[in-house]
Backbone as JSON, one array per atom type, in Angstrom:
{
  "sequence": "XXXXXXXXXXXXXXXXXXXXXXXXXXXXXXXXXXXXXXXXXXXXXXXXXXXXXXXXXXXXXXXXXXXXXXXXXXXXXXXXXXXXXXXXXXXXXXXXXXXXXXXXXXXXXXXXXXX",
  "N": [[-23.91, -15.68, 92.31], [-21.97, -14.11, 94.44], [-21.68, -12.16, 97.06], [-19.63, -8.94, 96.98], [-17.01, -7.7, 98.78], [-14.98, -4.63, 99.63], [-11.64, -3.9, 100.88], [-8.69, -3.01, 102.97], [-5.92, -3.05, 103.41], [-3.12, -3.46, 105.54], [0.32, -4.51, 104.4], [3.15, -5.53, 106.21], [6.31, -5.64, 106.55], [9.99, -6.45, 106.64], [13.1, -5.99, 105.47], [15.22, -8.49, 103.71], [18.02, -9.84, 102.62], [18.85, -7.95, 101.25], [20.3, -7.11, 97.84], [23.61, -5.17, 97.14], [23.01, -3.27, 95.04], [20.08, -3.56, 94.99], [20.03, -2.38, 97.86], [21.34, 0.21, 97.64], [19.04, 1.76, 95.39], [16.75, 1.6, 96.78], [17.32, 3.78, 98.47], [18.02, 5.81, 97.49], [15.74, 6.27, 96.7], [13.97, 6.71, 98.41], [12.59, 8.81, 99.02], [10.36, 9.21, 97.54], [9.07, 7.2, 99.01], [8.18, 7.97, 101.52], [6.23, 8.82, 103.9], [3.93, 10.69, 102.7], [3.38, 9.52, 100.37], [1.73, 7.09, 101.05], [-0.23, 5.26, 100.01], [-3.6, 3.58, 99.64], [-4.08, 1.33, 97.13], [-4.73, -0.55, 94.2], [-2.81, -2.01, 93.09], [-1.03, -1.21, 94.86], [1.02, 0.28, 97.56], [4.39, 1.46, 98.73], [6.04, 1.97, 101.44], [8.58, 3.2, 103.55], [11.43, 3.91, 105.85], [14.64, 5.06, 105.24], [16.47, 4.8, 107.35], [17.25, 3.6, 110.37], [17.41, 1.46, 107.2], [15.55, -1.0, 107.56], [12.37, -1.96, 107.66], [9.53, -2.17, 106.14], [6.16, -1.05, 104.95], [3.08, -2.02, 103.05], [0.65, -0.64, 101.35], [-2.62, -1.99, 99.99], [-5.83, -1.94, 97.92], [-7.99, -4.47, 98.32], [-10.88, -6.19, 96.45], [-12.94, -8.58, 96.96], [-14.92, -11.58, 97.43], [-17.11, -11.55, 99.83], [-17.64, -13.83, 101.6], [-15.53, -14.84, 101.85], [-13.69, -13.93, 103.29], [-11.46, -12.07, 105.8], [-9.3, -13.58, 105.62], [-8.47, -14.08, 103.16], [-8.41, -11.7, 101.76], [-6.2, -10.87, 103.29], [-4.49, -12.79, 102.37], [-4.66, -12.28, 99.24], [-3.22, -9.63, 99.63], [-0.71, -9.95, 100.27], [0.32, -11.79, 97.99], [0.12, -10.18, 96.27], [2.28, -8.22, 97.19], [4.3, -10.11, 97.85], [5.05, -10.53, 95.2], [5.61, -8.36, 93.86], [7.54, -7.14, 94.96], [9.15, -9.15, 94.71], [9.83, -8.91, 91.82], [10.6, -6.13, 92.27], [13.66, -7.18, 92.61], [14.17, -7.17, 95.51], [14.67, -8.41, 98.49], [13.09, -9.96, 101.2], [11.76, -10.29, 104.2], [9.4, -12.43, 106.71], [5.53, -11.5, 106.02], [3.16, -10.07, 107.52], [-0.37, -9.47, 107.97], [-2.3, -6.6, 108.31], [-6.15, -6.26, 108.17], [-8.72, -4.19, 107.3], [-12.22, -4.19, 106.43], [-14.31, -2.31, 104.71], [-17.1, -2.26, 104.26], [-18.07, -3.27, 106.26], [-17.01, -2.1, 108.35], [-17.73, 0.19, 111.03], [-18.95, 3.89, 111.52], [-18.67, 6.24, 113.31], [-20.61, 8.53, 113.87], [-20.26, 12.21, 114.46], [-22.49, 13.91, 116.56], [-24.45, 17.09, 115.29], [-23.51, 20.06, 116.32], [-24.97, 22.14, 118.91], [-26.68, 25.2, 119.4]],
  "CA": [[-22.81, -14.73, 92.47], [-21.84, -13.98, 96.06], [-21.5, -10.35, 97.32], [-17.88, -8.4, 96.98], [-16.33, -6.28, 99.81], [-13.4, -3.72, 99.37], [-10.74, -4.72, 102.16], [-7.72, -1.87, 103.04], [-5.19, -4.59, 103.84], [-1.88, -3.01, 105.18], [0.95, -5.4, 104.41], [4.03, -5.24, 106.88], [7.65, -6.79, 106.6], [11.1, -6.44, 106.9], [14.17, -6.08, 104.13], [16.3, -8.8, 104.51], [19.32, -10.46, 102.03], [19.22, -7.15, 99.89], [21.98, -6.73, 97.28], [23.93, -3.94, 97.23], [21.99, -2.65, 94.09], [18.81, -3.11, 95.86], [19.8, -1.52, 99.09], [21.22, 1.55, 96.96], [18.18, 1.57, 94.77], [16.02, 2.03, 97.59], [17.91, 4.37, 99.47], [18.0, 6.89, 96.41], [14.4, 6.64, 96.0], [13.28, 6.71, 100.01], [12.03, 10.36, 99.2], [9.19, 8.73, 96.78], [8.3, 6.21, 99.21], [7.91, 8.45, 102.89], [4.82, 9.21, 104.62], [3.34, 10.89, 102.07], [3.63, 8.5, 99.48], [1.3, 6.19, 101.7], [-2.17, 5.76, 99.36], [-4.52, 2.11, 98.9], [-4.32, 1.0, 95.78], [-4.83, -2.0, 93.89], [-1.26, -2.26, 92.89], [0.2, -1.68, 96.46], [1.87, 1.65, 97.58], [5.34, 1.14, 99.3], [6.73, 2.99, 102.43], [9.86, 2.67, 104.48], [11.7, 4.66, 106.08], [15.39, 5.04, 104.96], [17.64, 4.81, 108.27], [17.43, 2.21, 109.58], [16.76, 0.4, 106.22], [14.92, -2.47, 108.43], [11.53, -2.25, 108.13], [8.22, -1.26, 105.38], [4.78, -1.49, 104.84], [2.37, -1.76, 101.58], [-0.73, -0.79, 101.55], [-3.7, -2.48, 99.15], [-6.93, -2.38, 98.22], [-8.52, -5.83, 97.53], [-12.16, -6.57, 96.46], [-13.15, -9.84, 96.62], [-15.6, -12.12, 97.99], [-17.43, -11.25, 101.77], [-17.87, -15.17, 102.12], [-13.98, -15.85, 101.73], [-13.23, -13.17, 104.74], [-10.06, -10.82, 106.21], [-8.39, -13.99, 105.52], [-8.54, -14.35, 101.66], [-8.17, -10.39, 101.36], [-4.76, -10.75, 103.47], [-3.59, -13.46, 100.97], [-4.35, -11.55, 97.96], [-2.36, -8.89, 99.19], [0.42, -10.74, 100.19], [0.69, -12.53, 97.23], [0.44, -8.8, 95.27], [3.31, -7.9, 97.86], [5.76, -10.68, 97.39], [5.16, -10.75, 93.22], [6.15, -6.56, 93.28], [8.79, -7.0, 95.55], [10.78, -9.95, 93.8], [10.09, -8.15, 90.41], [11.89, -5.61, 92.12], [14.5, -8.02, 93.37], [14.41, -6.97, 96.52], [14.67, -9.38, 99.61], [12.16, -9.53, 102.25], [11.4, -11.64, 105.14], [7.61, -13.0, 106.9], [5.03, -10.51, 105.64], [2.27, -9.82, 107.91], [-1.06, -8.13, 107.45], [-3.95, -6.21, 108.64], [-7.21, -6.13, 107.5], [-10.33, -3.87, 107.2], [-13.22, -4.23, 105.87], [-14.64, -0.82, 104.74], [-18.63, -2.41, 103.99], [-18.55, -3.57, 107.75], [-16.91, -1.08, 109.68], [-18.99, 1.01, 111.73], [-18.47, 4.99, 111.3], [-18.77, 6.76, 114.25], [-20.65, 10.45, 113.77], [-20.7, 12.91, 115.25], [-23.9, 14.66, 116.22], [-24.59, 18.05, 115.09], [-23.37, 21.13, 117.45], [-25.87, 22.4, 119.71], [-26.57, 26.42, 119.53]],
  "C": [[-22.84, -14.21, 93.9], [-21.64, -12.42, 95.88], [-19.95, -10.18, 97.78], [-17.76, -7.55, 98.41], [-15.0, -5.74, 99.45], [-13.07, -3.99, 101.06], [-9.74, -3.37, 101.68], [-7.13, -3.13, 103.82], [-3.35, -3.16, 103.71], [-0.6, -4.55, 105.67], [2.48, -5.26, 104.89], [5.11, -6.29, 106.73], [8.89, -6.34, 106.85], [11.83, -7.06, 105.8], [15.07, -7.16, 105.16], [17.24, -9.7, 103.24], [19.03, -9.7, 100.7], [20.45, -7.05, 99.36], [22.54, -5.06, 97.74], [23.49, -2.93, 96.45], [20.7, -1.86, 95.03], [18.89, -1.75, 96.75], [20.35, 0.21, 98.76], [19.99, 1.87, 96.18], [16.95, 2.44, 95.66], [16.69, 3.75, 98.71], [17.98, 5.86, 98.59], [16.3, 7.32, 96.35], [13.36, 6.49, 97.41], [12.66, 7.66, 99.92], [10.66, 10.44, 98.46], [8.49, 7.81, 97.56], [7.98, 6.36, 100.77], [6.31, 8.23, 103.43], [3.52, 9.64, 104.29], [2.83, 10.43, 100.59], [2.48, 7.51, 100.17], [-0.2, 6.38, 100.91], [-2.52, 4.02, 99.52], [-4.91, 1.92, 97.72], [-4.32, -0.43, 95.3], [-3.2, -2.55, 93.55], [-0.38, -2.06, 93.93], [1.21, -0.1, 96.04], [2.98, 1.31, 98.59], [5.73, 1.87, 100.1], [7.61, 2.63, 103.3], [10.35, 4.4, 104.56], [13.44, 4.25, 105.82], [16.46, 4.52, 106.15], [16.53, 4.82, 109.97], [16.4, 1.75, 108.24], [16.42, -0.99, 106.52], [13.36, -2.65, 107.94], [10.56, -1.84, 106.64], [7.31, -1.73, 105.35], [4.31, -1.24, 102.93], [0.79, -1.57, 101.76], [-1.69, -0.99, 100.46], [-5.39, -2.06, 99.26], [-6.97, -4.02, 97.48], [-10.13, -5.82, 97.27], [-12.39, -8.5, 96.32], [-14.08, -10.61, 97.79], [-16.11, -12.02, 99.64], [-17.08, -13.07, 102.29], [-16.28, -15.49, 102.53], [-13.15, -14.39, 102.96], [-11.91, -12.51, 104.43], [-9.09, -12.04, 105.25], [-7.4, -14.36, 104.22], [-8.45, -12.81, 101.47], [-6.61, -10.34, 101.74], [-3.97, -11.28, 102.52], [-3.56, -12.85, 100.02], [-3.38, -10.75, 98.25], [-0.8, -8.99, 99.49], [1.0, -11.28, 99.13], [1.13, -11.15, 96.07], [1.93, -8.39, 95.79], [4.57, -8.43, 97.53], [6.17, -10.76, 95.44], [5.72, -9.09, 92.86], [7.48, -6.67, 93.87], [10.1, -8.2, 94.99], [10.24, -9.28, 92.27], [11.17, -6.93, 90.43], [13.24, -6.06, 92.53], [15.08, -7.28, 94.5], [14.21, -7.86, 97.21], [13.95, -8.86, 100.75], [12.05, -10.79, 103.28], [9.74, -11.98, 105.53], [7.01, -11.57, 106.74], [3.96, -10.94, 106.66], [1.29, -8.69, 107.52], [-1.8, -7.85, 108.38], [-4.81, -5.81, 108.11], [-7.97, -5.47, 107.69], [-11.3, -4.02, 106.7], [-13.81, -3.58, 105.72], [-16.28, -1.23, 104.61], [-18.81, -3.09, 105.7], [-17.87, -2.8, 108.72], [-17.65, 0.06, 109.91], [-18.33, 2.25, 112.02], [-19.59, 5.76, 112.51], [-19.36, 8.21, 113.96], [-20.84, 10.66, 114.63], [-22.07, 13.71, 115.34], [-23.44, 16.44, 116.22], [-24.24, 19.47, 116.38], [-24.67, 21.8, 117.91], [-26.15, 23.72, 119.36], [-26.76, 27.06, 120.69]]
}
């Protein structure tokens, strides 16, 4: 059994041959999906910004295999990305991601204040 890592994978794209449903749909419910709406979850949290209706992100967690890298964490959440987003039949174009790796990034402290 190989060793797991948790990955924060944010998944970036662009709306594109929404219906008119859709693009009302979203546009009603932009106030659920702002700035503060922005969490990592395994099911993918959605954010856009209403005007322009061009652009959103998703953000994931993934766990899965250290051996199979950023690059097998991006796919999972790509693949979580495009399977939520045509369920909601919404239209999207190339999804890009970025990856972290929270068991290998290096946390900066600070040292203790002086007196």
């Amino acid at each position: 059994m190989s060793e797991q890592h948790t990955y924060r994978v944010i998944v970036r794209g662009t709306w594109d041959g929404l219906t008119e449903q859709a693009r009302e749909r979203l546009l009603t419910e932009a106030g659920e999906h702002g700035m503060t709406s922005m969490r990592f979850t395994e099911e993918g949290s959605l954010s856009y910004e209403p005007a322009p209706l061009k652009h959103f992100s998703m953000r994931f967690v993934v766990v899965s295999d250290a051996a199979d890298g950023d690059e097998m964490a991006a796919a999972i959440a790509e693949d979580r990305a495009e399977t939520l987003l045509r369920g909601l039949d919404y239209g999207f174009g190339e999804l890009k991601s970025t990856v972290t790796d929270l068991d290998t990034m290096k946390i900066n402290r600070k040292p203790a204040s002086r007196r």
